[in-house]
C-alpha positions in Angstrom: -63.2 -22.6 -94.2 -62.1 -26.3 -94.0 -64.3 -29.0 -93.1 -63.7 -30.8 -90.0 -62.7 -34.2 -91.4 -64.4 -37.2 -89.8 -62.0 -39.1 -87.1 -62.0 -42.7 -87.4 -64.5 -44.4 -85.4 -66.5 -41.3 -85.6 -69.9 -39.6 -87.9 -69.9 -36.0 -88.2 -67.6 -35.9 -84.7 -70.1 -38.3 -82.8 -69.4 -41.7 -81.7 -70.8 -44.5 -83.8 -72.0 -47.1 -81.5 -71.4 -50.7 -81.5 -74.6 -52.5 -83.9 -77.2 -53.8 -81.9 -76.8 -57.5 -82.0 -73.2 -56.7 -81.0 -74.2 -55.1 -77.8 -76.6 -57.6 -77.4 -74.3 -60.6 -77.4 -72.0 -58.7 -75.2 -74.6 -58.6 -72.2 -73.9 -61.1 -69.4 -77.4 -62.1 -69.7 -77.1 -63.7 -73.5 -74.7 -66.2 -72.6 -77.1 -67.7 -70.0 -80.4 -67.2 -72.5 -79.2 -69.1 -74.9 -78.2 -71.9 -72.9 -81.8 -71.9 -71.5 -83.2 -71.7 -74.5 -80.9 -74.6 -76.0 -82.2 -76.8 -72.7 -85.8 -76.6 -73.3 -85.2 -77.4 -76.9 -83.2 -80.8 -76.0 -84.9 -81.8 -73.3 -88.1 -81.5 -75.2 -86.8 -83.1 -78.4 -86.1 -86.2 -76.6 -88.7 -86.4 -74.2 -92.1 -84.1 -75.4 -93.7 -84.3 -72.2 -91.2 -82.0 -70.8 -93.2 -79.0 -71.8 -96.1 -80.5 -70.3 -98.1 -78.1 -67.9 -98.2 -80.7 -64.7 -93.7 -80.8 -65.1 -94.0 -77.1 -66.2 -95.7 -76.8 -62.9 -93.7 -78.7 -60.4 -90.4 -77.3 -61.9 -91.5 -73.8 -61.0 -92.7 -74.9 -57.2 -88.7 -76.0 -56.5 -87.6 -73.0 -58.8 -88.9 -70.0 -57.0 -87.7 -71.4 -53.9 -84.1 -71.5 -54.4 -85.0 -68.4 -56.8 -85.5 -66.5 -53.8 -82.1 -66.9 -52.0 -80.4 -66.3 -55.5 -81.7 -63.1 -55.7 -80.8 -61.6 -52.4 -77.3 -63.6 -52.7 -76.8 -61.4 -56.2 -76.9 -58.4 -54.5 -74.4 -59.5 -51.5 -72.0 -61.2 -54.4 -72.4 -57.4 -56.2 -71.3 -56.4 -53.0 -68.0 -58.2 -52.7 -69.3 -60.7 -50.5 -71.0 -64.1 -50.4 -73.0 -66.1 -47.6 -72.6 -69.9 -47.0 -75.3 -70.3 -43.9 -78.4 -69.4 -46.6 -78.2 -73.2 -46.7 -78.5 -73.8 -42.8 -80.7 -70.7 -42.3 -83.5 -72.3 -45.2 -83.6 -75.2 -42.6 -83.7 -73.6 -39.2 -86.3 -70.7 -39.6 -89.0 -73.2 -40.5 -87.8 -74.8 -37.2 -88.3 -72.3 -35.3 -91.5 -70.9 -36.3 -92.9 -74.4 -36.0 -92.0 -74.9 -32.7 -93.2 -71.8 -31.5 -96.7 -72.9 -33.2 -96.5 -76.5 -32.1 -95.9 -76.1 -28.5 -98.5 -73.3 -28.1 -96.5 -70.4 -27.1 -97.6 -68.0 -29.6 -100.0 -67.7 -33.2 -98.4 -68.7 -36.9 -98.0 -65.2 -37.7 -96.1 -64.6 -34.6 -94.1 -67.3 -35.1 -93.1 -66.3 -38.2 -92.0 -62.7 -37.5 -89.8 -64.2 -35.3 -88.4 -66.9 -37.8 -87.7 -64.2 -39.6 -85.6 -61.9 -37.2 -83.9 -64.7 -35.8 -82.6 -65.3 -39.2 -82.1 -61.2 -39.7 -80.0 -61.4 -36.3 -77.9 -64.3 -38.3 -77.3 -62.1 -41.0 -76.3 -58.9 -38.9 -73.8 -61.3 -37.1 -72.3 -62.4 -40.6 -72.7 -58.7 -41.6 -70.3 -57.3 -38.9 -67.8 -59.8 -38.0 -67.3 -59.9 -41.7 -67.1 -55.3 -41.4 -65.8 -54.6 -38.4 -63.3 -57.9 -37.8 -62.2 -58.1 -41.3 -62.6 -61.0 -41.4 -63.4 -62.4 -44.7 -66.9 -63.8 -45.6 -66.2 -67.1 -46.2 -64.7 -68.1 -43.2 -67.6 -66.5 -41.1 -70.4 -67.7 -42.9 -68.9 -71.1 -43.0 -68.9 -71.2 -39.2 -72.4 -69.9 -39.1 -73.3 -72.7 -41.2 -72.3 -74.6 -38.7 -73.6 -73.2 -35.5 -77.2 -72.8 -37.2 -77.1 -76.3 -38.7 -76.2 -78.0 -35.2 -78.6 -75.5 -33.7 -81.4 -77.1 -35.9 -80.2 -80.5 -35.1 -80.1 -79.8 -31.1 -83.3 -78.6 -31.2 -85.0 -81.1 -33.3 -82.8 -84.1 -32.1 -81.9 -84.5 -35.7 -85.4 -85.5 -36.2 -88.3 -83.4 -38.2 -90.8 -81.4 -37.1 -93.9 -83.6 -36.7 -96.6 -82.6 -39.5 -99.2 -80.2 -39.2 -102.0 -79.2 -40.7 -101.8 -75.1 -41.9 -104.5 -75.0 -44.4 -106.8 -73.0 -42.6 -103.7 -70.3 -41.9 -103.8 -67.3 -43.7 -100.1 -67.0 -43.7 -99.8 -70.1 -45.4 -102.1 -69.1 -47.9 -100.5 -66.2 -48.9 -97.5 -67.9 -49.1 -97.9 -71.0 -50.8 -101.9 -71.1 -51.8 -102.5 -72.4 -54.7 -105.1 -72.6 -58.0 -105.1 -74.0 -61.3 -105.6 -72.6 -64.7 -106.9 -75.4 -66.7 -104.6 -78.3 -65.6 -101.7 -75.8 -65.2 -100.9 -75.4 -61.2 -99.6 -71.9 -59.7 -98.5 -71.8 -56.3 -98.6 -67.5 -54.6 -94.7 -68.3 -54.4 -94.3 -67.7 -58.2 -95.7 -64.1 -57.3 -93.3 -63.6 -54.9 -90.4 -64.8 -56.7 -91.6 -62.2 -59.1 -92.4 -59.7 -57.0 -88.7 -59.6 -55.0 -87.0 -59.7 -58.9 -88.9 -56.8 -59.9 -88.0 -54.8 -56.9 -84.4 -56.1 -56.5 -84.1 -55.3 -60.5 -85.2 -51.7 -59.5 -83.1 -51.0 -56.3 -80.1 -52.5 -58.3 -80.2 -50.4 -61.5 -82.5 -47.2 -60.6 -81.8 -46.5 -57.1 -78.8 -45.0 -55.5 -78.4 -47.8 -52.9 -78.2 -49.5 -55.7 -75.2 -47.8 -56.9 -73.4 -47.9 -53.5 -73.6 -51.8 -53.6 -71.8 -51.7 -57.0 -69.7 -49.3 -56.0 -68.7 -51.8 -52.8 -68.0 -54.4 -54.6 -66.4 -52.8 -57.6 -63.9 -50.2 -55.8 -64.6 -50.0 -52.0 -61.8 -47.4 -51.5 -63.3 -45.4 -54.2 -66.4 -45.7 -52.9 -65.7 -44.6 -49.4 -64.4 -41.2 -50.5 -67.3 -40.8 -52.6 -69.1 -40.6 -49.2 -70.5 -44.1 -49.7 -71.0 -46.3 -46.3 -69.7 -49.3 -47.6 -69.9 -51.5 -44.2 -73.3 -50.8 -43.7 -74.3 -51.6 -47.2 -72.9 -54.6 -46.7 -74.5 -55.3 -43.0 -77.9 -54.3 -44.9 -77.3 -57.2 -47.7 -76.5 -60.0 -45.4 -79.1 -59.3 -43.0 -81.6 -59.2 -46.4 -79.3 -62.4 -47.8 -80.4 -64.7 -44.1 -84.1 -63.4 -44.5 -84.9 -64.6 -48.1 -83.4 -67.6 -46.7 -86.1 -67.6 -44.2 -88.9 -66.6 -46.4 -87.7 -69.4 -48.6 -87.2 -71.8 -46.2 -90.5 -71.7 -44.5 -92.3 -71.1 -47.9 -90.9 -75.4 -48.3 -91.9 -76.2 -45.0 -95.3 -75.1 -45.9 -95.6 -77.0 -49.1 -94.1 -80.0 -48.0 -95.8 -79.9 -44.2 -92.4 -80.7 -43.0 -90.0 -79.1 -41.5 -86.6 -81.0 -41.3 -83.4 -79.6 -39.7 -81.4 -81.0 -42.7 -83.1 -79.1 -45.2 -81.1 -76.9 -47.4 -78.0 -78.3 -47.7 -76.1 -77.8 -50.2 -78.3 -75.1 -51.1 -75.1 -72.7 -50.6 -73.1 -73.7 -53.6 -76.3 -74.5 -55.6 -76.9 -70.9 -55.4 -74.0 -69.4 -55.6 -73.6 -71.1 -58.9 -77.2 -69.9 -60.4 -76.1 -66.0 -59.3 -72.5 -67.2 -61.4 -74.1 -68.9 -64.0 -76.5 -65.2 -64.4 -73.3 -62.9 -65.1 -73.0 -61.7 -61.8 -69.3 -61.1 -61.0 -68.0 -63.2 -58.2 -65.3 -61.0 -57.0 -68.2 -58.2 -57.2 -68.6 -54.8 -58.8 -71.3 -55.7 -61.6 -74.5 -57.7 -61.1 -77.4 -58.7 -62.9 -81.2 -59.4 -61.4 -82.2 -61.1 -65.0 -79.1 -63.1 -65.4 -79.7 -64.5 -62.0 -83.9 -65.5 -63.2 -82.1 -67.1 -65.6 -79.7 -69.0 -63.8 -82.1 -70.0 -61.3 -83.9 -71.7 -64.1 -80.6 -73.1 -65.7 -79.9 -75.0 -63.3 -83.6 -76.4 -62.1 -84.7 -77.1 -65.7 -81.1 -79.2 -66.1 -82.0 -80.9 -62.5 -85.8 -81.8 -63.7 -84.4 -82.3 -67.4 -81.9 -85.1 -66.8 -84.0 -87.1 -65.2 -87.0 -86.9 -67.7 -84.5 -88.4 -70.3 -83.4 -90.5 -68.4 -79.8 -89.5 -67.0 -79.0 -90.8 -63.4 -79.9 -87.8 -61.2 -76.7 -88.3 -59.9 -75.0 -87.0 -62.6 -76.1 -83.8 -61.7 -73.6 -82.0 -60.5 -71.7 -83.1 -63.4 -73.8 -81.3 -65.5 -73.4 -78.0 -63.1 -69.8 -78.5 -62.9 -69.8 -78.3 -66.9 -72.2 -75.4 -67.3 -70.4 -72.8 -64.6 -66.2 -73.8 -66.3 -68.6 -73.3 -69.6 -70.0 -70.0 -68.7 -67.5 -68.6 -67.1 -65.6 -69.2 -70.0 -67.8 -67.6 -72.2 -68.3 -64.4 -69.7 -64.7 -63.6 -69.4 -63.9 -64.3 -72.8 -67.1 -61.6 -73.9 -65.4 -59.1 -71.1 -62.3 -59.2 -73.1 -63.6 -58.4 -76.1 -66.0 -55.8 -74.9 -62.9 -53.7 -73.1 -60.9 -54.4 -76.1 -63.6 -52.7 -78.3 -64.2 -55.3 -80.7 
């Protein structure tokens, strides 16, 4: 009886796979490690303080703020779609749930519920004039932008919020208590941030929500004759997209006992290009929670690093402009090869 002879490409009739460093370099994520990694090792080299635990510490209090957005706004991009009023909706929620708490008419806790919904209602707004108008995302979530931001500035008069005290809130202790370990300072909103990656990580890759929001952004037609309600999974992420915002937005106010109607903006494109920067696809269909942690701190540990060194901090977007050409570079040039096979 003959022997089967081996085809090429193939042991013993199985497929050989690819060696591990090779499958390794083609993950979205490397790209965007290595650059981090690359960052800490300049910065530090020319300034050593940079790893000190006091800017270790105040790098990771602005991080995990913007960090929270970017991790909601991966799973919309995933989706197909992308939100320009997380920028307007950062500054208004804190807005509102101060007022409420300022003026009397209801407790902290109340106040923030409502924050939150408000912005929820903002994002179910987005959610189906983007679904049922067709129209596309980034011409509705610029004109939300808009009304929230001049919503924000009617109300306040384009003035902030006077401060406040919220120390003895428990709310605000939850949210943005703090302790040290040694001289090392954690704020609770480096638990969060942590918390929300972990379970967006999980919904994304081990949950079958998590494959109908890949499958809407990848192949929507597909998807819908697989049964799969793609304008509700939608809806769901931009609701959950304006509510991070909140959460993140009031988180600030708390820390910064201010609450200032121009907050977050810019924000929008800032985090747009951390979910970018992570691998995530922009025109959707493949999306990565880790990539995204690691753009988030790309781009914060560039912003604190130029200006330990020295580098006008207005060179900043420079420096962003440079990174997203240079990564997306690098991502599509790794997609290539990896559906090439080599």
């Amino acid at each position: 009886m003959a022997l089967a002879q081996d085809t090429p490409g193939h042991a013993g009739g199985v497929a050989q796979q690819p060696p591990l460093i090779r499958r390794l370099i083609a993950k979205p994520e490397f790209g965007p490690f290595v650059l981090l990694v690359l960052e800490l090792i300049v910065f530090t080299a020319i300034n050593p303080t940079f790893l000190s635990p006091l800017n270790i510490s105040n790098t990771l209090v602005f991080t995990v703020e913007l960090g929270l957005i970017a991790l909601a706004m991966t799973l919309l991009m995933t989706a197909g779609e992308f939100d320009l009023s997380v920028g307007a909706v950062f500054g208004f929620a804190p807005i509102v749930m101060w007022t409420l708490f300022n003026q009397g008419i209801m407790p902290l806790e109340l106040g923030f519920v409502v924050a939150i919904a408000i912005a929820g209602v903002i994002g179910l707004v987005n959610g189906l004039f983007v679904t049922r108008l067709m129209i596309p995302s980034f011409l509705v979530t610029l004109g939300m932008l808009l009304v929230v931001r001049g919503t924000a500035l009617f109300v306040t008069d384009g003035f902030p919020q006077r401060t406040w005290s919220a120390g003895d809130q428990w709310i605000a202790n939850v949210l943005v208590g703090d302790f040290y370990i040694g001289t090392f300072r954690i704020y609770m909103s480096l638990f969060w941030f942590i918390g929300v990656a972990l379970i967006f990580w999980y919904i994304l890759n081990q949950t079958k929500f998590g494959n109908w929001i890949q499958a809407s952004g990848g192949n929507p037609n597909a998807a819908r004759a697989r049964g799969v309600n793609v304008k509700a999974t939608k809806v769901a992420l931009f609701i959950l997209c304006s509510a991070m915002s909140a959460l993140a937005g009031i988180i600030s106010s708390i820390r910064t006992s201010a609450a200032n109607p121009n907050s977050g903006t810019g924000y929008e494109l800032e985090v747009i290009a951390m979910v970018v920067i992570g691998g995530t696809a922009l025109m959707g269909g493949r999306g990565t929670i880790v990539g995204t942690v690691l753009g988030v701190f790309i781009l914060r540990v560039m912003r604190n690093g130029i200006v330990m060194i020295g580098v006008p901090g207005l060179a900043y977007n420079i420096f962003i402009g440079a990174i997203i050409l240079g990564m997306m570079a690098l991502h599509y040039g790794l997609e290539r090869r990896h559906q090439a096979g080599t």
